[in-house]
N, C-alpha and C positions, 0 to 999 in steps of 0.2 A: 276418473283420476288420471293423474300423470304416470304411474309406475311408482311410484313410491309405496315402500309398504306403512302401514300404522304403527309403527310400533311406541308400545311404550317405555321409559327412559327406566332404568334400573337403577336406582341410586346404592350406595354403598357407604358403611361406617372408617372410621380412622382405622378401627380395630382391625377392618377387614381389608384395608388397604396397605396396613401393617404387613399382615398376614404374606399379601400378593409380592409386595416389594421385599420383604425377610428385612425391616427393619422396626424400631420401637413405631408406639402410638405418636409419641411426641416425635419422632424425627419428622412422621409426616408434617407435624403442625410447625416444624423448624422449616423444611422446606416449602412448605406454604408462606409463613412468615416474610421469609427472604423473598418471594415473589416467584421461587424455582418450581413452582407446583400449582394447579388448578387453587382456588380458593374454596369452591364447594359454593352450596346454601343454607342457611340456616331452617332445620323441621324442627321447632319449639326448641327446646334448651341445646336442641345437638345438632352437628355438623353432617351433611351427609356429600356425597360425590355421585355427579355420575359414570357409570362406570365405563362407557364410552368416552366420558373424555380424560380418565385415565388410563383407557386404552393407548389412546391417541397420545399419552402425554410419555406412555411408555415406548411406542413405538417412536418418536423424536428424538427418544433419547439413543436408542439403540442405533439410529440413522446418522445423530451426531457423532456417536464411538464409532461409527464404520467409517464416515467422515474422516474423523480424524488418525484412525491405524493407516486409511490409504493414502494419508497426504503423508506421511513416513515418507 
């Protein structure tokens, strides 16, 4: 192998994404909407994320607010 490890992808529900962000179920499906948030995949009737790229989608955002206090 190259170094890479196997891992496998850990998806996540709205509910639990709620949770992580401290906002409603629907704000996430608002900021999805609007295009400001991962979209997910559909597992039969529901929505799920994975949780690394709401990792990633948190850390953007935290680099964009450092962004922008420094350019003060």
């Amino acid at each position: 192998m190259n170094g890479e490890k196997n891992v496998t992808p850990i998806f996540i529900s709205s509910k639990e994404i709620a949770r992580i962000l401290g906002i409603s179920k629907s704000g996430v499906f608002q900021l999805t909407q609007r295009g400001e948030f991962p979209v997910g995949i559909r597992v039969g009737r529901n929505r799920r994320w994975r949780l690394s790229e709401v990792e990633d989608w948190i850390a953007s955002q935290e680099a964009a607010m450092k962004e922008k206090v420094n350019a003060k």
